[in-house]
GUZA-935045 format. One record per residue (C-alpha): y, x, z. Coordinates in steps of 0.05 Angstrom, whole numbers, plus 5000, padded with zeros to 4 digits. Layout:
residues N
YXZ...
//
This chain:
residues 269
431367433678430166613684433166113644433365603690437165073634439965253565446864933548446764463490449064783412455964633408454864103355451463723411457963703452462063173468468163373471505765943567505766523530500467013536502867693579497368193552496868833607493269123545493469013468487668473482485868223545489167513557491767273624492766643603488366313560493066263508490466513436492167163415491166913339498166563302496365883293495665813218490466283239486865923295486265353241481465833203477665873266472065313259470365293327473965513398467565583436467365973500462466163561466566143627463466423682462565903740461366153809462365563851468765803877475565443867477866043826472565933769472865213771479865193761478965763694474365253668479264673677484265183642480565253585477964533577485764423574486464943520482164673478475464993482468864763477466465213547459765323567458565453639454666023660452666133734449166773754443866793821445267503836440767463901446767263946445167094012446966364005444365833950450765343961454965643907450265563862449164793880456864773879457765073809452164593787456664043817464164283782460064363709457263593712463663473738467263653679461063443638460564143606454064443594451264943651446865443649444065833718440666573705437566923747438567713760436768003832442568503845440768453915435068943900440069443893443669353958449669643976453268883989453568464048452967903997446768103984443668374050442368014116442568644146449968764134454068264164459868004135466868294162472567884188479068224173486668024192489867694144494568294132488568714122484168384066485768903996487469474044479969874018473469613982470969054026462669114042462368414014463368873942456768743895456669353864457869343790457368603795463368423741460468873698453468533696456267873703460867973639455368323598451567683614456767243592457367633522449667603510449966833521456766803477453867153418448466663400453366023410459466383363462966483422468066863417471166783485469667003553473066623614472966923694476566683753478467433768485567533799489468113814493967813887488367523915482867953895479568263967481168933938474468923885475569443828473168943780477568493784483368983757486268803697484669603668477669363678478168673640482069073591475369643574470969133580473568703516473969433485466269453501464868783478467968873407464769563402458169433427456068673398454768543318460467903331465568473355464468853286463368283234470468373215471467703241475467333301475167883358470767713426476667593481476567613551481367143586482967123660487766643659488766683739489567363736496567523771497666823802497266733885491966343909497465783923499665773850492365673829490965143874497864783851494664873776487964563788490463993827494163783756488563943717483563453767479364093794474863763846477164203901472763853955465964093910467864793900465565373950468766013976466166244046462766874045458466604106456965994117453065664176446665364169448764704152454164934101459764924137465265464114467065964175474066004170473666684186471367194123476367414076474766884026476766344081482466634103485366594037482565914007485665564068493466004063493565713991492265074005497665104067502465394021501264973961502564363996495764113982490363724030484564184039478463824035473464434069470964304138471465064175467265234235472665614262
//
């Protein structure tokens, strides 16, 4: 694993209801404490998980607006293309938040065609994207990107983890379910000394969870996400243009039809 940057301590920072589908995991990124509890609560520091995507950047403009002092964490998985990553570098000094890039080569693995140049990436009707488990699926890639997000949490007194993942819009990945959000904060409060120091719990918010990709583009335009740095294709052309075509495409560009709002990526096709 390579640290590429290390965010800054969080001394060194400038600075609607919750609808639980289990006893825990937050959709929104409202606190699950009362508030003459969250007072007790020194710090509200959390690690969101930044992929470049319009998703993620928009759960980090969620929880800036909550309140929390986020750290960004992107992960180089070994997908195919580096422009995410320049993108989520982009969105973090955008919202002047510290950033942190690690590097863990899932691609090794195979299994993805995020991840392989062999496998190309498919191009499915619109009324066909969530019908199976796309080959664009990094296998287990939640799960390491999560565990990676706890590890950098822990050290920080973080006790919140924030992911774009959504349940409408989601391609049909497993990990992305709510069930799976849901074990996964069971894990982290299990498996992690700041889960068992009788202390504030380690949450996992996905506050995007059951909202179409139209109400999340709505919700970033009036929280200021910079729509026109973030990054969905799933393959773009050589000189970074967005194909219009993949999955991810097709549904960045409905939203932003029927949201209302100007979309500001240039598609090949």
């Amino acid at each position: 694993m390579n640290y590429v940057h290390r965010p800054a301590r969080p001394g060194e920072m400038k600075t609607k209801e919750a609808s639980p589908v289990a006893p825990t995991l937050q959709e929104t990124s409202a606190p699950a404490t009362e508030p003459s509890e969250l007072r007790l609560e020194k710090r509200r520091n959390a690690v969101v998980l930044l992929s470049g995507g319009l998703d993620s950047a928009t759960t980090l403009a969620v929880a800036l607006a909550e309140g929390y002092e986020c750290y960004a964490l992107t992960v180089a998985y070994g997908q195919r293309h580096d422009v995410e990553i320049d993108r989520a570098r982009s969105v973090a000094l955008f919202f002047g938040v510290p950033h942190q890039t690690i590097e863990v080569d899932l691609a090794m693995f195979g299994g993805s065609a995020l991840t392989s140049e062999d496998e190309e990436v498919p191009h499915h009707a619109e009324h066909e994207i969530g019908d199976s488990v796309p080959t664009t699926y990094v296998p287990a890639r939640n799960t390491v990107l999560l565990s990676l997000a706890l590890a950098c949490a822990e050290p920080l007194d973080a006790r919140h983890l924030f992911l774009g993942a959504n349940v409408l819009d989601y391609s049909g990945y497993p990990d992305c379910r709510p069930e799976f959000l849901a074990a996964f904060e069971k894990v982290a409060n299990l498996g992690t000394k700041a889960g068992s120091d009788g202390g504030h719990p380690i949450r996992v918010h996905a506050p995007l969870l059951r909202s179409t990709k139209s109400d999340i583009i709505r919700r970033g335009a009036e929280l200021g996400v910079p729509f026109q740095l973030t990054h969905s294709c799933y393959d773009p052309t050589q000189n970074g243009l967005a194909c219009g075509l993949c999955d991810a495409c097709i549904l960045r560009r409905k939203g932003f039809q029927e949201a209302g709002v100007d979309d500001p990526t240039s598609y090949a096709g």
